[in-house]
LOBAVO-332747 format. One record per residue: residue in three letters; residue number from 1; x, y, z of N, C-alpha, C in turn. Coordinates in pm, whole numbers, plus 50000, padded with zeros to 5 digits. Atoms other than C-alpha are relative to their C-alpha. Layout:
<rs>
 residuo num n_east n_north  n_up ca_east ca_north ca_up c_east c_north  c_up
     Ala NUM      X       Y     Z       X        Y     Z      X       Y     Z
...
</rs>
This chain:
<rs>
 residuo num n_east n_north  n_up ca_east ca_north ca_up c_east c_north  c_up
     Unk   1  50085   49881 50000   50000    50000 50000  50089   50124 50000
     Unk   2  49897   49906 50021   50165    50360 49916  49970   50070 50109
     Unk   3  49955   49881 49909   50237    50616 50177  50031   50094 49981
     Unk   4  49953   49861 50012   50254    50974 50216  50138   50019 50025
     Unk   5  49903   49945 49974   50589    51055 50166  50098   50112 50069
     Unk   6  49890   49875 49881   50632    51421 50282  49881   50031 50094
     Unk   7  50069   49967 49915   50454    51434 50594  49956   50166 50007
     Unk   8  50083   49868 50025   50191    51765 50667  50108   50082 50070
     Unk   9  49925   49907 49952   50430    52074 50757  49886   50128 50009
     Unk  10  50073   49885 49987   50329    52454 50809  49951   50074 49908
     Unk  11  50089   49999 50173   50312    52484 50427  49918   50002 49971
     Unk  12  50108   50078 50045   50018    52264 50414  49859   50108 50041
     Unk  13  50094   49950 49952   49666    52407 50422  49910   49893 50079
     Unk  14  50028   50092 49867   49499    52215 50732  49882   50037 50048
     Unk  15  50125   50005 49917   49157    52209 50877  49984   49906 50129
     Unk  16  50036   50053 49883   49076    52065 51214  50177   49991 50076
     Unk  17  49882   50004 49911   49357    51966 51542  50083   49918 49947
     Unk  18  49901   50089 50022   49688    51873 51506  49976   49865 50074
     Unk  19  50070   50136 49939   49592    51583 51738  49908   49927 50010
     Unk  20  50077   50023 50032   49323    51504 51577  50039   49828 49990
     Unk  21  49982   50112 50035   49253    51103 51539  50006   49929 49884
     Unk  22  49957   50019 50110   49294    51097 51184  50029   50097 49926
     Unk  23  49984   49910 50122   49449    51266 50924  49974   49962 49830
     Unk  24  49988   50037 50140   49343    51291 50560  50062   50117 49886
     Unk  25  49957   49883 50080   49524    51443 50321  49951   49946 49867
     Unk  26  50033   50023 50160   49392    51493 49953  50121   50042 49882
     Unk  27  49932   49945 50156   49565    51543 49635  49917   50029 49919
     Unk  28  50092   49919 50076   49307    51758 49428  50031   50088 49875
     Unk  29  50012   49884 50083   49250    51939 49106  49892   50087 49975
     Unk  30  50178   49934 49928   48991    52245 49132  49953   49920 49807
     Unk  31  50129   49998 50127   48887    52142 48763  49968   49864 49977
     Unk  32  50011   50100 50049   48884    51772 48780  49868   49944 50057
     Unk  33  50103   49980 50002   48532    51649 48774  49981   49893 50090
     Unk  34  50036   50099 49833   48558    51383 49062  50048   50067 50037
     Unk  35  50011   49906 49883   48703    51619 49256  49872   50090 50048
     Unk  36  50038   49924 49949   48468    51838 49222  49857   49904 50087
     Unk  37  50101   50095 49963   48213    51545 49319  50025   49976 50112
     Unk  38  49969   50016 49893   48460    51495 49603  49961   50093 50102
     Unk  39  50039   49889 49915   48400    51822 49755  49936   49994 50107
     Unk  40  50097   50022 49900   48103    51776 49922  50003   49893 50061
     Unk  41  49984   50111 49887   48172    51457 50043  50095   49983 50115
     Unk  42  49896   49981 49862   48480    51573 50243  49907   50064 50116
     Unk  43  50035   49939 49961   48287    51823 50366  49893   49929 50117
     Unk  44  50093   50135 49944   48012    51593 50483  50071   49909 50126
     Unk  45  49906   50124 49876   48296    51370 50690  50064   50094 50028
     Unk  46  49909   49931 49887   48475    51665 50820  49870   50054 50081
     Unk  47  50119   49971 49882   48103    51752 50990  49995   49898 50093
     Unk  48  49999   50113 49895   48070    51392 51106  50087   49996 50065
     Unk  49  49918   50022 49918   48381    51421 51253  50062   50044 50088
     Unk  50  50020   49914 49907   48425    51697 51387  50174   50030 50025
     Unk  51  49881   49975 49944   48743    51784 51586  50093   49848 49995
     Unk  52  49928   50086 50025   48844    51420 51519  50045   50011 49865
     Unk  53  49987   49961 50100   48925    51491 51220  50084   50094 49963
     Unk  54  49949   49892 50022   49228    51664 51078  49991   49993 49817
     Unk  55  49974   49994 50090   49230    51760 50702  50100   50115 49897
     Unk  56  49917   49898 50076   49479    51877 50455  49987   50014 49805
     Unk  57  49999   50031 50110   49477    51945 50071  50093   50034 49944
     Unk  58  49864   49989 50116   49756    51926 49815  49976   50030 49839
     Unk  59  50032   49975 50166   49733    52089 49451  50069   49862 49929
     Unk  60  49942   50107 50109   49783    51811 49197  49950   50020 49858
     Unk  61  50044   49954 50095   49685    52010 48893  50035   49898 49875
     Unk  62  50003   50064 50145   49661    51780 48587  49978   50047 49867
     Unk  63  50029   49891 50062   49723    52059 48373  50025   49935 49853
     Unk  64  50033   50037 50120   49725    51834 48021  49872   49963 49979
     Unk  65  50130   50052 49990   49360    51734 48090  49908   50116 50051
     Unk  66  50063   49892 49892   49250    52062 48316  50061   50147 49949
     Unk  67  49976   49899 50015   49345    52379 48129  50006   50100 50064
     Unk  68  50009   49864 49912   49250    52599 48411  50076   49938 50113
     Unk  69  49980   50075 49891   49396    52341 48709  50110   50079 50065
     Unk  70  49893   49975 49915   49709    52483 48778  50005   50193 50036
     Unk  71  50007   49826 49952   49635    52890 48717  49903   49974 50141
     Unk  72  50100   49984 49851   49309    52793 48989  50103   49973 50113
     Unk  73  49917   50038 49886   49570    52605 49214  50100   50173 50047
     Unk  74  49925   49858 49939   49806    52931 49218  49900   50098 50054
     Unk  75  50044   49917 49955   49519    53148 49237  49920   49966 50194
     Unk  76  50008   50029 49864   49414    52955 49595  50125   50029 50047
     Unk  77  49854   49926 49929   49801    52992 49678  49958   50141 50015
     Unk  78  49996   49919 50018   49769    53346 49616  49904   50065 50079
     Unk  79  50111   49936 49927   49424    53390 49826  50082   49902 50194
     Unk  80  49968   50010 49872   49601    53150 50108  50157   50094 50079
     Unk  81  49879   49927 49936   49922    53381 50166  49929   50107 50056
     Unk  82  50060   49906 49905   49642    53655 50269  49866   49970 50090
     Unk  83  50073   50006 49877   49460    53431 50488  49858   49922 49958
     Unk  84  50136   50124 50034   49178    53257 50287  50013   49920 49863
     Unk  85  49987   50154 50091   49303    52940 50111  49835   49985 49976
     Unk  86  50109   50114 49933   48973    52765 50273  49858   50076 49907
     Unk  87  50138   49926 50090   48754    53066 50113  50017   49961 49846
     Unk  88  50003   50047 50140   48890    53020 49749  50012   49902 50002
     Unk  89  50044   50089 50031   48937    52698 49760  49848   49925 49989
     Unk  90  50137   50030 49979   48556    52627 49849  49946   50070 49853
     Unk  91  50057   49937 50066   48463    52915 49589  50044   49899 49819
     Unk  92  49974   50069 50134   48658    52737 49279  49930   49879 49985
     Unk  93  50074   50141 50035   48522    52367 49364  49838   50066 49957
     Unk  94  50149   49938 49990   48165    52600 49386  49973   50034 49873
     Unk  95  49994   49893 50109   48247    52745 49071  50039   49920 49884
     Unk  96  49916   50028 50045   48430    52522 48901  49999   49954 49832
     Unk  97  50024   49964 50114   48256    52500 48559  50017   50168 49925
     Unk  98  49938   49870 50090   48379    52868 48506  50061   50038 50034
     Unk  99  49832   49961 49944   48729    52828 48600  50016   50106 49874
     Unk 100  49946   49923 50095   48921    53104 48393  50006   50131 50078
     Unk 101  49992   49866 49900   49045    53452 48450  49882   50077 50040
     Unk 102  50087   49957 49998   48719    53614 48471  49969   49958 50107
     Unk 103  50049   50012 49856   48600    53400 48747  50107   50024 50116
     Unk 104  49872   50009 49882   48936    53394 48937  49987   50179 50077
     Unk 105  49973   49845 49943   48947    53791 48946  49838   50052 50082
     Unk 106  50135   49990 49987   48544    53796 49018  50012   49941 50180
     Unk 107  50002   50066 49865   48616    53553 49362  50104   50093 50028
     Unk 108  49904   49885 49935   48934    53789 49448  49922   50092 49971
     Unk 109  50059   49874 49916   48717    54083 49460  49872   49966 50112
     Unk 110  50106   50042 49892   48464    53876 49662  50047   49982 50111
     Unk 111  49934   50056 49835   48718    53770 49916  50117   50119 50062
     Unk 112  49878   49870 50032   48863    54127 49863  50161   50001 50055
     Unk 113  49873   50044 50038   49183    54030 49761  50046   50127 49876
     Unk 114  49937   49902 50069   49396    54298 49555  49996   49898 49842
     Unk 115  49989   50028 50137   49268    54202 49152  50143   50033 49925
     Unk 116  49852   50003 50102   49572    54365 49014  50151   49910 50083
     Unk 117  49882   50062 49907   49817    54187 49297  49988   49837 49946
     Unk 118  49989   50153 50029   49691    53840 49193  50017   49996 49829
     Unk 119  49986   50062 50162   49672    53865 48778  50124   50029 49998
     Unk 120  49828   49986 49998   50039    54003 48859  50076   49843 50022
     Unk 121  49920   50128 49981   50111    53697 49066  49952   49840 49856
     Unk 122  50047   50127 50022   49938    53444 48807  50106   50044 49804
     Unk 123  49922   50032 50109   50121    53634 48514  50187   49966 49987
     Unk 124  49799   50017 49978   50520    53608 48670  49981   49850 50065
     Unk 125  50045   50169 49957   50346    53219 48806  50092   50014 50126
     Unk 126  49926   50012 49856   50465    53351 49163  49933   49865 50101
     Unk 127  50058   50065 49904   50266    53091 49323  50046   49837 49899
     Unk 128  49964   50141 50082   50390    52782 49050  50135   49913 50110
     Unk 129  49933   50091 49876   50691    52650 49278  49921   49918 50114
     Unk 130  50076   50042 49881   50454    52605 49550  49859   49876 49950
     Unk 131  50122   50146 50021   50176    52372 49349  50096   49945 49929
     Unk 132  49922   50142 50018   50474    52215 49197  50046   49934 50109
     Unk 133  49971   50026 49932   50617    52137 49520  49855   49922 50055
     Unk 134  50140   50111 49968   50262    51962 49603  49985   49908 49892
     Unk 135  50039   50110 50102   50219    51808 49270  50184   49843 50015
     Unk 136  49908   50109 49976   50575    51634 49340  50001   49924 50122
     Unk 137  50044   50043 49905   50505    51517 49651  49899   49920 50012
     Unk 138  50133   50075 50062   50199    51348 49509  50061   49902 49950
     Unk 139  49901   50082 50113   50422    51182 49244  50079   49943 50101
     Unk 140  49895   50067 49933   50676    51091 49515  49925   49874 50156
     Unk 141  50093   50052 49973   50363    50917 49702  49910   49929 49945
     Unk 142  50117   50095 50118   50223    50746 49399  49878   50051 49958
     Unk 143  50117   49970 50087   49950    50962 49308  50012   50027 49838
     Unk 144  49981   49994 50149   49879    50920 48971  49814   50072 49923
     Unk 145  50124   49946 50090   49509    51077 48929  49914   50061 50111
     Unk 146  50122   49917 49895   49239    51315 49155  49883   49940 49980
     Unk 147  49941   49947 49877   49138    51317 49387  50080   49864 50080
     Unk 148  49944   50096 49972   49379    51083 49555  49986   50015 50155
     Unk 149  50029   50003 49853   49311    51054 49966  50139   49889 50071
     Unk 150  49930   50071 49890   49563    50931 50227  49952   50002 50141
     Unk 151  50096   49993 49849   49412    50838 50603  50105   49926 50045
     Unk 152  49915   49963 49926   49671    50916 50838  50128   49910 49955
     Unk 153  49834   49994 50086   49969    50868 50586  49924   49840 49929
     Unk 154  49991   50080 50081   49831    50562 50407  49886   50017 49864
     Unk 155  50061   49946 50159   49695    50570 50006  49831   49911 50049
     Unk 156  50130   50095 50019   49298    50499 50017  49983   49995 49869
     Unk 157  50022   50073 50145   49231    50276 49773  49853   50002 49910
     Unk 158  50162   50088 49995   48860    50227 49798  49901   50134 49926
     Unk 159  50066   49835 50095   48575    50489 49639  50011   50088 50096
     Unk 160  50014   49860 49932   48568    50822 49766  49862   50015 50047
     Unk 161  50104   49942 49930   48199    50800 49847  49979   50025 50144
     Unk 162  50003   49978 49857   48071    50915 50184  50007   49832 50088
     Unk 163  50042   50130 49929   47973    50550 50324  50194   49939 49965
     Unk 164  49883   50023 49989   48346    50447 50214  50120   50081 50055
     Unk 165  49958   49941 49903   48518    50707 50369  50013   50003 50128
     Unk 166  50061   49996 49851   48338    50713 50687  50069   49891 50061
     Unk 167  49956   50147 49937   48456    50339 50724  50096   49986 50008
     Unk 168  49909   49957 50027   48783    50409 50606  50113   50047 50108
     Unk 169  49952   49858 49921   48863    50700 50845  49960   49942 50139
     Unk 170  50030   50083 49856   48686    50468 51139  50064   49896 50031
     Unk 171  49873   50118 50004   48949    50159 51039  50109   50074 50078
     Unk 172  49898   50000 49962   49195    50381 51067  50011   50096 50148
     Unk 173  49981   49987 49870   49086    50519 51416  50005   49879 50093
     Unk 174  49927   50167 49974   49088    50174 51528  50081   49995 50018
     Unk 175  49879   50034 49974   49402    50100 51445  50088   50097 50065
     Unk 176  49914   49927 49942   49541    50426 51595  49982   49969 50149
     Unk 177  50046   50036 49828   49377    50358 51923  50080   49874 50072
     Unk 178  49968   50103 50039   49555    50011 51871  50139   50022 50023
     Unk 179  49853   49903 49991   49909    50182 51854  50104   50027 50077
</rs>
């Protein structure tokens, strides 16, 4: 079974306690169309779970298949260096049939974010190191397609629906308890 290679740092964008009883980290693209199916189902199991529950997500833009994947990924970089990853990211999966500049600059004035500060950063690709540095980290973990899930450092294999998750994420509190 594959394993997360580079464990979650201060980098990472993170929802719920570090001591939370599981961690899942995703590998996501905002334009890929199970992701965006995934969305709501994280969402769904980070309610059920509450403070047990830690989650992180990793850009894995599949930018030969996803034309917009990797400008959206920078443009979440670009909204999390002033504090709301969690808002654009939510707004692109929300949105995500009208990825492109138009919507990108439309959610940065919603999350009033400086329009000319981000088409700056998306035309010098100040935020590209940083979703390559996630997309390799993916690759160096065996992801090979989105959305890819790890529960607490190991690759889930199984569907992404809610009822497989749930069970998933309850195995592997089990076995931590177990530990």
């Amino acid at each position: 079974m594959a394993k997360l290679t580079v464990p979650i740092t201060a980098e990472d964008h993170v929802q719920g306690p570090e001591d939370a009883d599981v961690t899942v980290v995703e590998y996501g693209d905002y334009e890929c169309p199970h992701c965006g199916r995934a969305y709501p189902i994280v969402q769904q199991v980070q309610k059920k779970f509450g403070e047990q529950l830690r989650f992180a997500f990793r850009n894995f833009p599949l930018g030969q298949m996803h034309p917009h994947a990797e400008a959206a990924a920078e443009v979440a970089e670009f909204a999390g260096v002033h504090g709301k990853f969690w808002e654009m990211h939510d707004q692109l999966f929300e949105n995500q049939e009208h990825l492109g500049e138009g919507l990108f600059l439309a959610l940065a004035k919603e999350l009033r974010l400086s329009t000319s500060a981000m088409r700056q950063a998306l035309e010098q690709k100040t935020f590209q190191t940083r979703v390559r540095a996630d997309f390799t980290s993916g690759i160096q973990s065996g992801v090979n397609g989105t959305p890819t899930f790890f529960i607490n450092g190991l690759r889930h294999n199984g569907s992404f629906d809610f009822d497989a998750l749930v069970s998933a994420i309850q195995q592997a509190m089990i076995a931590a308890r177990r530990a």
